[in-house]
N, C-alpha and C positions, 0 to 999 in steps of 0.2 A: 377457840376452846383451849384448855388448860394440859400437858397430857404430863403429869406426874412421871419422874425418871429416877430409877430405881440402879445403880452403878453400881455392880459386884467385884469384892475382890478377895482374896483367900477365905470365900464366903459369908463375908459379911458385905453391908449395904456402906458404902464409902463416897465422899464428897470429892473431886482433886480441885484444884486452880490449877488453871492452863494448864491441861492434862497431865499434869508432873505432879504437886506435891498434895499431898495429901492431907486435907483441912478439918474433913472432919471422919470418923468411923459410927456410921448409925444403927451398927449392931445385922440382928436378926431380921433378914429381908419380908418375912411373912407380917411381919402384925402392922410394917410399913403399907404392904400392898394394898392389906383389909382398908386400912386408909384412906389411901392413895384411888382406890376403886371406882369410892363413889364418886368420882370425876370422868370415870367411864375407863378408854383405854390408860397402859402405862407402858411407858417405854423400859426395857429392861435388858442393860447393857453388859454384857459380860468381861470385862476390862480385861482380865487375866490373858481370857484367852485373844483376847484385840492384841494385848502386844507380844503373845506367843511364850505367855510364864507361865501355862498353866490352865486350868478350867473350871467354873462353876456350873457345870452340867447338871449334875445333882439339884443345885438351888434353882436353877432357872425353871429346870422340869418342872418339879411342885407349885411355882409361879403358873407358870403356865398353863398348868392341870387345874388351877381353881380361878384366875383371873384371864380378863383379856391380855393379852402382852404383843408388844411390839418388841422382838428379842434380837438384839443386836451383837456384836462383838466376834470377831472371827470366823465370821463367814464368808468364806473363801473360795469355794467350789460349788457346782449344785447336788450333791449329796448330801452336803451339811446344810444348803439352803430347805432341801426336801426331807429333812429329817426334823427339824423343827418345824416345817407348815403340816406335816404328818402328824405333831405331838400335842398342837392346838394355836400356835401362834398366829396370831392375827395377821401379821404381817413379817416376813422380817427382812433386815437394814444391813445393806450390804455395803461397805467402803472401797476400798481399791479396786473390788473383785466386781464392782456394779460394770460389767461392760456388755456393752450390745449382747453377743454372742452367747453370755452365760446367761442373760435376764431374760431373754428372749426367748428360754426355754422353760422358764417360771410363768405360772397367771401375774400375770403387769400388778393387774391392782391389790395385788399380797406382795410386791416389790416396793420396797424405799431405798430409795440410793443417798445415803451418807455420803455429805462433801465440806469438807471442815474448810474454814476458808480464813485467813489471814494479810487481813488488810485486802483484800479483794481476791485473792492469789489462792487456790488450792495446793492444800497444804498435807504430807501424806506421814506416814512411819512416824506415829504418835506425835505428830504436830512438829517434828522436829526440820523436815525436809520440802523447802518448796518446788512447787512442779513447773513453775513457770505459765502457768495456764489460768485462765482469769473461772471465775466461776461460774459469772454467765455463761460466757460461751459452754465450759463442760455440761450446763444446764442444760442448754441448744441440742448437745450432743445425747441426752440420753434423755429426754421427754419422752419420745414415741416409746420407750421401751420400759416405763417406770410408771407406778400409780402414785407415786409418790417422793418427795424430798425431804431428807431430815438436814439442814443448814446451820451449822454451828462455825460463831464466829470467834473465831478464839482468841480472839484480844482482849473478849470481853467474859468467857466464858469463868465461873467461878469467883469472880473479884463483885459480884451482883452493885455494879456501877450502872447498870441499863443496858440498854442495846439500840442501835443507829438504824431507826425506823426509815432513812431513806435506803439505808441497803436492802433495807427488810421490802420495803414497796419495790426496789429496783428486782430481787429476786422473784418473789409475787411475781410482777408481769413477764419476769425473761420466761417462768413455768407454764405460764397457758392456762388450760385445764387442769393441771396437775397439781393436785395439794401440796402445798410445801408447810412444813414445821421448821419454827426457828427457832435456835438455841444459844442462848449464852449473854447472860446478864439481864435477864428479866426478873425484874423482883416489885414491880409493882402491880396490882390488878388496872388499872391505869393503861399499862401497858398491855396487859394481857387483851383489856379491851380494842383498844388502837390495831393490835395486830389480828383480833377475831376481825376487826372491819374492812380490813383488809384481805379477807378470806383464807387467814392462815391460822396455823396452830400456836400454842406458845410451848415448848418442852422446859421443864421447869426443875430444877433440883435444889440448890443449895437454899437460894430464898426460903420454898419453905420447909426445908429439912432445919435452919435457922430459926423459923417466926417471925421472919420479916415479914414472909408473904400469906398470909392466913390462907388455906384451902379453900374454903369456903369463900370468900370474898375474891379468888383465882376462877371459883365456878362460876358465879353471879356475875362478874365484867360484863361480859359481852350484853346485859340484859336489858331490855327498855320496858319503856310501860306508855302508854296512850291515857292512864287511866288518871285522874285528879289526885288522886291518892296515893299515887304511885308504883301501887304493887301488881306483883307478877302472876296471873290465873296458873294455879297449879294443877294439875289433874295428878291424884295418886292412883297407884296400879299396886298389883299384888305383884310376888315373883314370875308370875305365867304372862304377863300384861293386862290382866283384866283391871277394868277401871274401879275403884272404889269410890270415889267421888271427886268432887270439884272443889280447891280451898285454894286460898291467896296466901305469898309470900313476901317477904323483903327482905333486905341483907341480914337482920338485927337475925332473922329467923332461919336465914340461909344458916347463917353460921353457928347456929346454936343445933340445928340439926347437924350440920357435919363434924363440929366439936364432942358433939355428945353421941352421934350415930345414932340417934333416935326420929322419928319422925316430929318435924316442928313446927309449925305455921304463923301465920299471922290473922289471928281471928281480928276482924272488924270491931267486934263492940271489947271485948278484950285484950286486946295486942298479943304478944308474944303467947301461944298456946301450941303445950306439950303434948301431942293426944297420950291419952291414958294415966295421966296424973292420976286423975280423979277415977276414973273408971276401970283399969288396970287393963286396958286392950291398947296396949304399948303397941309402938311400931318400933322393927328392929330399920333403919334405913341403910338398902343395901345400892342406892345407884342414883343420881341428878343429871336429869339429860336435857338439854336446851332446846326449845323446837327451831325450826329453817327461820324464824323471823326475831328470832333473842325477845318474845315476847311471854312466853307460858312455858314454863317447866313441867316438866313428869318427875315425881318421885316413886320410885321402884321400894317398894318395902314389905316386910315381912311379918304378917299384921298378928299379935297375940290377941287371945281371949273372945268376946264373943263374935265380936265383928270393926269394922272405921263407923260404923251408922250410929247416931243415938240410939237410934228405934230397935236397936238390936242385931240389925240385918247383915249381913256381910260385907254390902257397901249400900251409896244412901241410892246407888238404881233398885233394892230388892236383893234377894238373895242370890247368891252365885247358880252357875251353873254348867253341866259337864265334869270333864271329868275332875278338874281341881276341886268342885264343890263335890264330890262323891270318893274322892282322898281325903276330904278335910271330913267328912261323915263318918268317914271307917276310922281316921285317927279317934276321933272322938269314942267312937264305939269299941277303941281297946278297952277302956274303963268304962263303959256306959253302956254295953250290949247286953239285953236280956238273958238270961240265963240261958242256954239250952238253944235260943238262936242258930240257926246255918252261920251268920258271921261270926259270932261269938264263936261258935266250932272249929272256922277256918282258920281267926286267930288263934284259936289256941292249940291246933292240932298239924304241926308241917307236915306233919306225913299226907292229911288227907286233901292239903292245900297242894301239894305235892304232886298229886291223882290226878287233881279235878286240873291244874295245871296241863299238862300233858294229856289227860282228856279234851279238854276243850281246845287245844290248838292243833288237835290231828282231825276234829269235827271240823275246824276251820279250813284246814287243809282240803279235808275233803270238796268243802261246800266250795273252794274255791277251782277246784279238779273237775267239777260235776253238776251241780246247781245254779251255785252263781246268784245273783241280785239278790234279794233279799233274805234267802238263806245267808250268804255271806254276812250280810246286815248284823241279820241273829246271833251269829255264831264268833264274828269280831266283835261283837257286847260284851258275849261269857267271857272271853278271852281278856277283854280289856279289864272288864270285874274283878274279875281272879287275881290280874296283874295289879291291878291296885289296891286289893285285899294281898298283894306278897309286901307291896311298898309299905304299906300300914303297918304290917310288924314286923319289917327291920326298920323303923325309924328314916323311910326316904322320902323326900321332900320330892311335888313334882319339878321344883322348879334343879334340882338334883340330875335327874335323867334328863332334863331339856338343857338344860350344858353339858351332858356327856352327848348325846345327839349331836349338836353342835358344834363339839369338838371333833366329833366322827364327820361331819358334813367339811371339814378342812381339810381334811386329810388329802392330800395328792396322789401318795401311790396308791394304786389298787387293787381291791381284792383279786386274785386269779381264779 
């Protein structure tokens, strides 16, 4: 897979060749990431503070507050490791400071140990200083203790000339089970695929910060097909994951979705088809995930107007249901609620939304102190009702609280 790299410095998103000079300035890290996303994770490097000039704490946060990230850059101690897996980061990418002793106190598989390598040779103090120590072997030495490797060879890194896939296969096997990500001079999808085959990641910057390496055509590598026609069975989902249907894709349509951020396809009897052209139940496309066999895609999207179905339906299984179909009812019912309705009421009155709140999660309380089974049942209903009657009129998405959850489920330190 593809993992988009996001390089900060006096806060902005910045390119270097061979970690010195600076090639290109890509601006405003945010509208890169929205990007950069729908590939899934992105690696997001704090340069400043990697060489001790400085900090983009401020930018990384907000990264991190709304995307996946793999947040790298000056991490040096486990305070500063647990202080960013505390704020939502998927993982994050420790360099010098990757030693037994410190990672060993982190969850392994939220550890990557950063090892920049130079002509085979681990290479430290911004690539300037060799350690004498080959890479494999440092590899040997810190597997049991790492879920991960981010491998950047820096001869090649920034100059997008390629990268020497037998080092790439030689580090693969020295890791074992352990994922490893390579970086530095990948700029073909070609590549990207060679090295998904190999069961590694590509970390990817300047290519397509350039347009060398189209995104889209970065996501699709790895993908095959069995089928005469060639294309990829897609399953689309809403934000929550539920399924809305089943539709085929190929590159032309990969990338016309990820160009355009909309949902794309490739219909059979018409080729390249935009949904909601014609019908105005657009797809916003928020995410392209590859399955275990590079066979069939999920696209994640955020479906506008009546539903993805012809038939009108919310997808083409019939209509939704739980609680995302009962958030998308009451949105509905801000403009569409009867007159004089209990809903209607509850939006339009916080105070009484307010009550029933606090009402109904002290019945809960109770029934959970005293009752039990199906009082409880009852009583986390109202509760949930209510809560989704407050989400409805502030404007919150469920798929909103299911990544603040999720960022709360990262967190390391714990409540007291």
């Amino acid at each position: 897979m593809i993992i988009p790299s996001i390089d900060l410095m006096d806060g902005q998103a910045v390119q270097l060749v061979g970690g010195e000079k600076k090639a290109m300035d890509a601006g405003d890290s945010v509208p890169i990431a929205k990007k950069f996303s729908i590939a899934g994770q992105i690696a997001v490097i704090d340069l400043d503070a990697a060489l001790g000039k400085g900090s983009n704490e401020k930018h990384v946060l907000e990264l991190v507050r709304d995307f996946d990230c793999r947040v790298g850059g000056g991490i040096r101690d486990y305070e500063t490791a647990v202080r960013w897996l505390d704020a939502g980061a998927v993982s994050v990418i420790l360099g010098t400071a990757a030693r037994p002793d410190l990672v060993s106190k982190l969850p392994r598989e939220r550890v990557i140990a950063a090892l920049d390598a130079k002509h085979g040779e681990v290479v430290v103090e911004g690539w300037q200083k060799g350690t004498g120590r080959g890479i494999i072997e440092r590899i040997g030495e810190l597997k049991d203790h790492v879920g991960g490797f981010l491998v950047t060879f820096v001869e090649s890194e920034g100059r997008m000339r390629g990268i020497d896939m037998d080092q790439v296969r030689k580090v693969v096997e020295a890791a074992g089970d352990v994922r490893v990500t390579v970086a530095g001079g990948v700029t073909t999808a070609e590549e990207v695929a060679q090295i998904d085959s190999m069961g590694a990641d590509a970390q990817v910057g300047m290519a397509i910060y350039t347009g060398k390496l189209d995104l889209g055509d970065a996501i699709a590598a790895p993908m095959k097909s069995d089928r005469p026609d060639g294309l990829w069975a897609t399953i689309v989902t809403d934000e929550t994951g539920h399924a809305l249907g089943l539709v085929y894709s190929d590159l032309e349509s990969v990338r016309e979705a990820v160009g355009s951020g909309r949902g794309a396809y490739h219909s059979r009897s018409r080729g390249l088809w935009i949904k909601g052209l014609t019908s105005g139940n657009t797809q916003k496309l928020l995410r392209i995930d590859l399955d275990c066999d590079r066979d069939a895609m999920r696209f994640m999207v955020r479906q506008e107007g009546e539903g993805f179905c012809h038939l009108g339906t919310t997808g083409c299984f019939g209509d939704d249901y739980g609680l995302g179909s009962l958030l998308k009812r009451l949105d509905d019912r801000k403009n569409h609620a009867p007159e004089g309705s209990y809903t209607a009421r509850l939006l339009g009155d916080a105070e009484l939304l307010k009550e029933k709140l606090i009402e109904e999660a002290r019945e809960l309380a109770d029934a959970v102190a005293s009752a039990g089974g199906d009082e409880v049942v009852h009583e986390a209903a109202d509760v949930l009702y209510f809560t989704l009657v407050a989400m409805a009129r502030s404007g919150v998405s469920m798929g909103r609280v299911e990544k603040e959850l999720e960022q709360r489920k990262r967190r390391i330190t714990r409540r007291g």
